[in-house]
C-alpha positions, 0 to 999 in steps of 0.5 A: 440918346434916342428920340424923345417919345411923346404922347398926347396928354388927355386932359378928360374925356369928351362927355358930352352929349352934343344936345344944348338943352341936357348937357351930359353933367345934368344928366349923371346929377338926375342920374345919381339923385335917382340913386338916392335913399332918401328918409321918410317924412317920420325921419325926417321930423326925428331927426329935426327932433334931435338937431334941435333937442342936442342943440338946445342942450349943448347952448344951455351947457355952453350957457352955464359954463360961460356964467360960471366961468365969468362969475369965477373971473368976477369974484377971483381975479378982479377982486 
């Protein structure tokens, strides 16, 4: 057999800036937030809106079902 051949493994690059104070990670983080699309305050408070409307209805869904189903238990099974 011939001679083994090796190469160095690169674990990542050096992405450093050399500056204590702005590591280069918080600078590609302010980078990808400038990036960002952020909603309007309307959109925002729609939004909100519709959060808390599907999750009031979900509760009540969940609500009714789990009186239904325990009062179904209560008058069939414990009888």
């Amino acid at each position: 057999m011939g001679p083994a051949l090796t190469a160095p493994a690169v674990i990542g690059e050096d992405r450093s800036t050399g500056s204590l104070l702005k590591p280069r990670w918080a600078l590609d983080i302010i980078s990808e937030l400038r990036k960002v699309t952020w909603p309007s305050r309307r959109e925002t408070a729609n939004l909100t809106g519709v959060v808390i409307i599907v999750s009031l209805a979900l509760g009540v869904l969940l609500g009714g079902a789990d009186l239904f189903f325990g009062w179904l238990i209560q008058n069939t099974l414990l009888r």
